[in-house]
N, C-alpha and C positions, 0 to 999 in steps of 0.2 A: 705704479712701479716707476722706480726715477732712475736713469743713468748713473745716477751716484752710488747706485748698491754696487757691496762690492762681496767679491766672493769669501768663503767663511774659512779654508785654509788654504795654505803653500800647494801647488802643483807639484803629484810627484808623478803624476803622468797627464799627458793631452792629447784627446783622439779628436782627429779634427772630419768635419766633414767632405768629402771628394770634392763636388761639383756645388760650381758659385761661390766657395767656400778657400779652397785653396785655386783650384783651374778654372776655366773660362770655356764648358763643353757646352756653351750654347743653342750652337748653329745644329749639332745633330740632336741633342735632346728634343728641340721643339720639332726640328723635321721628324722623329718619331712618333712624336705624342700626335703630331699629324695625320699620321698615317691610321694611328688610333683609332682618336674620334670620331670620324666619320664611320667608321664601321663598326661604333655602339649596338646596335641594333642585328648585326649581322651575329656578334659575337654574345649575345642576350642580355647584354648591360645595361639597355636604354632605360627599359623600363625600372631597372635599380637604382637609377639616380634620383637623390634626396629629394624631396622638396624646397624649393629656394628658403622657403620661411624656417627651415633646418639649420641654415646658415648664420656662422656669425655673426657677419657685420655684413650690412647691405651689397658694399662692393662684394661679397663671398656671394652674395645671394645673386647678382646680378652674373658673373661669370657663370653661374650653373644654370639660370635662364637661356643667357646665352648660348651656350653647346647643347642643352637641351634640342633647341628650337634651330641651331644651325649645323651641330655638329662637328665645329671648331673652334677653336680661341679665336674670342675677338682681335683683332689687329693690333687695339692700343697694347695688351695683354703682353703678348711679341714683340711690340714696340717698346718695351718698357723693360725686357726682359729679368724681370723678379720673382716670379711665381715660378715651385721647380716641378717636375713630373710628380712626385711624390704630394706635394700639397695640394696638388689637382685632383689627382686620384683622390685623395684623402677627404676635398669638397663635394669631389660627386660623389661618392659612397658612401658615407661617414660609419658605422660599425657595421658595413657590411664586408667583412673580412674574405668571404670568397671571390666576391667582386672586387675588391682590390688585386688580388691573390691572379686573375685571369685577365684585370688590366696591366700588372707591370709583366706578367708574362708576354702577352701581346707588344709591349713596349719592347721587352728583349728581343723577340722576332725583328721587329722596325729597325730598334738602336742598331744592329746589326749590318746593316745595308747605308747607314751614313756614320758612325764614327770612326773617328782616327786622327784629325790636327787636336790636340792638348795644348794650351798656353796659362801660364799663370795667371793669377791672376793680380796678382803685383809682381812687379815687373822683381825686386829684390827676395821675395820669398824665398829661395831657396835660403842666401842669405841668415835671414831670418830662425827658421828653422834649427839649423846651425844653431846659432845663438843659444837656440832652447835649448836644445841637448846638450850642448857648453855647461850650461848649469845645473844638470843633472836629473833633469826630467826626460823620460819615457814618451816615446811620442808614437799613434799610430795614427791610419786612417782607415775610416768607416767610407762604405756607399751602400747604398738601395742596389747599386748596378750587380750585372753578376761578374764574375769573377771573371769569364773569357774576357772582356770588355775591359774592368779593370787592371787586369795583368798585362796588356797590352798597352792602357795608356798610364801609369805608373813609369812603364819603363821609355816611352814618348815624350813626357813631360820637358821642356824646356832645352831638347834635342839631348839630353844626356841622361834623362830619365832622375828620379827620383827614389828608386827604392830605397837607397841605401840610407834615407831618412829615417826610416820608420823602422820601429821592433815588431809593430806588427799592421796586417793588412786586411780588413775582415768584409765579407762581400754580403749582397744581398741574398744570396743563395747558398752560404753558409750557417744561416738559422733557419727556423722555422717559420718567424715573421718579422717583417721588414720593419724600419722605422713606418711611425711613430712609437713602435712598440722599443721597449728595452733592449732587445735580443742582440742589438752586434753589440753595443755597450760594455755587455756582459761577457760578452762572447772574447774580444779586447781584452778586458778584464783579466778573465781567465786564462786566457794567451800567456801576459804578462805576470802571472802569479800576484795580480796585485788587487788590493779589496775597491768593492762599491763603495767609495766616501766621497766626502767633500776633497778628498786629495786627489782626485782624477777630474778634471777639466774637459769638457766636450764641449767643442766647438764648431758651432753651426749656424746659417744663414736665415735656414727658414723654421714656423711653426711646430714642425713637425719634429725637428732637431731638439728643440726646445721642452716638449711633453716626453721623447727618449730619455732622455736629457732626466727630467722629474723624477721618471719613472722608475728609472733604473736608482737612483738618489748621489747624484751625483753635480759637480756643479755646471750649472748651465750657464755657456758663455755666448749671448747671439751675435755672431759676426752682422755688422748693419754695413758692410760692405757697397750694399745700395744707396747709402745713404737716406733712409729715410729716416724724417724728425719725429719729436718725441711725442707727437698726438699720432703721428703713425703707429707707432710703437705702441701707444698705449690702448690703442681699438686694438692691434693683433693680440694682443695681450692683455683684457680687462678687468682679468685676476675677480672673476664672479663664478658661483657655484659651478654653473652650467660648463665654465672655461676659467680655470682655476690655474691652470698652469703660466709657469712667466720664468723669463732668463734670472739669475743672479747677477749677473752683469752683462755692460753691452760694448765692447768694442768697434771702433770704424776700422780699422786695418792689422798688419800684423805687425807694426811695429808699436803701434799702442797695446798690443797684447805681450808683446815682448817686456816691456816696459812694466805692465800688472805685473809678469810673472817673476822680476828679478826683484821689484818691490816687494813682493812675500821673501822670497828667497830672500834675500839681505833679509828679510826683519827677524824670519824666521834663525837664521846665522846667528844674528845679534842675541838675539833672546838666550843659543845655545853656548855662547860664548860666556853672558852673565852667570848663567847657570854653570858653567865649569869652573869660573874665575879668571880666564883667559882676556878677559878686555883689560883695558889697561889700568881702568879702576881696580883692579883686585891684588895691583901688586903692595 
């Protein structure tokens, strides 16, 4: 999969994803997913966690040895801050849907008792956003999170809040099942009366974003916000039977996506202007 793919039409909506993705809810994610862990076994999950040799790519397999055998994220893990609750869940349990299903519940109990500071996560984002909607694209945001949580740090964000960005908001506990599955995509979707195609943009950080993303048939844009390089990219993504799924494109910020998206738009402009006779060739 190369950086150079590029998506296959003009943006007439983009649903981005919450957390890592537009804000920086770090510090209380991981304090929750902490509070988790350790109590695997309390809450009947231990024994549901995958086999490391289940795992992608070694480093997947080693995280899940890891909390195995200790019960928490290793330190580098947190130190590194890249991995988000949902792609954890998702390595410990891989299609065991009720254990995911009773670990992000448990995460909502935890998230509860540490969230509340929201910061961008570029510093110009708002900015930006703007921008989008200038040009006439539809914007919303998705999360795993539930909506009490949400509705709270939406209107926290950047001390003046954000809502008044988006046309729509769609939370983890407004479908049935969370990402990696389709379901808020769609859900967005539906909101905005507008179809599942390559003209809706989802924008997301992790794995997980990326198979929604598929799923739904939409185009998948992986924010690499983390900056990791392109043999990173290409283990998360090895586009083989087993793990077939991969972004359409991959942006590092949001002014490089601002950028994609006004690049269609103009092109898309230009094409409709030949087409009427409006450019200046046609007089």
């Amino acid at each position: 999969m190369s950086i150079l793919h590029l998506p296959h039409a003009k943006p007439r909506v983009i649903l981005f994803d919450w957390h890592a993705t537009l804000v920086d809810t770090m510090d209380a994610m991981y304090h929750a997913v902490d509070d988790v862990l350790p109590r695997l076994v309390e809450i009947g999950l231990h024994d549901r966690v995958v086999p490391p040799a289940q795992s992608k790519t070694m480093e997947d397999a080693k995280l899940v040895k890891y909390i195995r055998e200790h019960g928490r994220l290793h330190p580098k893990i947190k130190a590194e801050r890249r991995v988000s609750r949902t792609d954890i869940f998702e390595l410990l349990f891989g299609e065991d849907q009720e254990a995911k299903r009773i670990a992000h519940r448990e995460f909502d109990k935890s998230y509860g008792k540490h969230f509340g500071a929201v910061k961008p996560l570029e510093a110009d984002a708002r900015q930006h956003l703007t921008a989008l909607s200038a040009l006439g694209i539809r914007l919303g945001v998705l999360s795993n999170r539930a909506r009490q949580f949400m509705a709270h740090e939406i209107y926290m964000v950047d001390g003046t809040g954000w809502n008044e960005l988006f046309d729509t908001l769609v939370c983890g506990d407004d479908v049935v099942q969370r990402k990696p599955h389709p379901d808020l995509i769609l859900k967005a979707l539906d909101n905005l009366g507008a179809p599942a195609d390559h003209g809706c943009w989802y924008v997301g950080d992790s794995t997980t974003d990326v198979i929604a993303a598929n799923e739904a048939g939409v185009t998948s844009v992986f924010y690499n916000g983390a900056g990791w390089d392109q043999a990173w990219i290409d283990k998360i993504f090895p586009e083989t039977p087993r793990h077939p799924h991969h972004p359409d494109t991959v942006v590092a910020s949001l002014p490089e996506l601002l950028a994609l998206a006004r690049r269609f738009v103009d092109s898309a402009a230009s094409v409709d202007n030949a087409e009427t006779g409006t450019d200046r060739g046609a007089d």
